[in-house]
C-alpha positions as CSV (number, residue, x, y, z in Angstrom):
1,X,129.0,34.0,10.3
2,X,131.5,33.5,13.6
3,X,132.4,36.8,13.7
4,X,128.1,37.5,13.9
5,X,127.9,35.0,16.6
6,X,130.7,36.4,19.0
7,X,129.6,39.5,20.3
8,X,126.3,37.8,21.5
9,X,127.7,35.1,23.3
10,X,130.2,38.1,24.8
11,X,127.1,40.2,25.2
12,X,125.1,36.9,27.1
13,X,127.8,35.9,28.8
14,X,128.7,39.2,30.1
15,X,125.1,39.5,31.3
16,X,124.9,36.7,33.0
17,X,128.4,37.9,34.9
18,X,126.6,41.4,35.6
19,X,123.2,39.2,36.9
20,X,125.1,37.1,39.2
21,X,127.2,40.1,40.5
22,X,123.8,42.0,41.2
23,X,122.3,38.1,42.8
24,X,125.5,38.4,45.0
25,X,125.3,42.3,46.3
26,X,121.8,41.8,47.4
27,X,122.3,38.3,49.2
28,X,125.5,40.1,50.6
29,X,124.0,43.6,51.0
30,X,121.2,42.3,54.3
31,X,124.0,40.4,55.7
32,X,126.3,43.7,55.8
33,X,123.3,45.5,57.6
34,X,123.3,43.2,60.0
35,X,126.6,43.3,60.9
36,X,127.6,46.8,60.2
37,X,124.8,48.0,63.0
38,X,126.4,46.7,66.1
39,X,129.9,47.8,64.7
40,X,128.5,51.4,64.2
41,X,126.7,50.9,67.9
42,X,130.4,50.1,69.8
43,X,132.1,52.4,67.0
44,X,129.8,55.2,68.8
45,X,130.6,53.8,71.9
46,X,134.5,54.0,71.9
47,X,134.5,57.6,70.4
48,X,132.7,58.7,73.2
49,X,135.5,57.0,75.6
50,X,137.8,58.7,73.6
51,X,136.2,62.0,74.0
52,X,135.8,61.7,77.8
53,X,139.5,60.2,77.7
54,X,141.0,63.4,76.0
55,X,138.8,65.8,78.1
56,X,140.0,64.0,81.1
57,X,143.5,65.0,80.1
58,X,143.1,68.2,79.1
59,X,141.3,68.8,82.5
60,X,144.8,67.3,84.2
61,X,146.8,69.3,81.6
62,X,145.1,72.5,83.1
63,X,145.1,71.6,87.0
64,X,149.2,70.6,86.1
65,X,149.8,74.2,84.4
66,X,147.6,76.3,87.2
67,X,149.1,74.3,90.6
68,X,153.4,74.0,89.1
69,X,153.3,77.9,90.5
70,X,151.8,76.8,94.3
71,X,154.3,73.9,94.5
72,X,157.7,76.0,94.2
C-alpha cells in the first residue's frame, strides 16, 4: 500500500516544483525585458564606437602605408 502511495506524492510534489519554477520564469521573465532593453540599446551603441574606432584606424593604417614613401 506504501509503495501505491509514493509515486503520487513524487508525482505532486514534483508538480508543484515544475508550477513554482513556471510562477518564477514569468515573474522573472517582464523583469528581464526590462532590463535587457537598455543593455541591448548601449550594447548597439558601443558596437558602433567600435566600428567607427577600427575604421578610424584602418583609415590611419592606409595614410601611414601611402605617406612612409614621401617622407624618405
Amino acid at each position: 500500500m506504501a509503495e501505491g502511495y509514493m509515486p503520487d506524492q513524487h508525482e505532486r510534489q514534483s508538480e508543484a516544483y515544475r508550477l513554482e519554477m513556471d510562477r518564477l520564469e514569468k515573474q522573472r521573465t517582464p523583469q528581464h525585458r526590462i532590463v535587457s532593453k537598455p543593455f541591448s540599446k548601449v550594447r548597439s551603441i558601443l558596437l558602433a564606437i567600435l566600428a567607427c574606432v577600427i575604421v578610424a584606424g584602418l583609415l590611419l593604417a592606409t595614410a601611414t602605408v601611402c605617406m612612409y614613401p614621401l617622407s624618405n
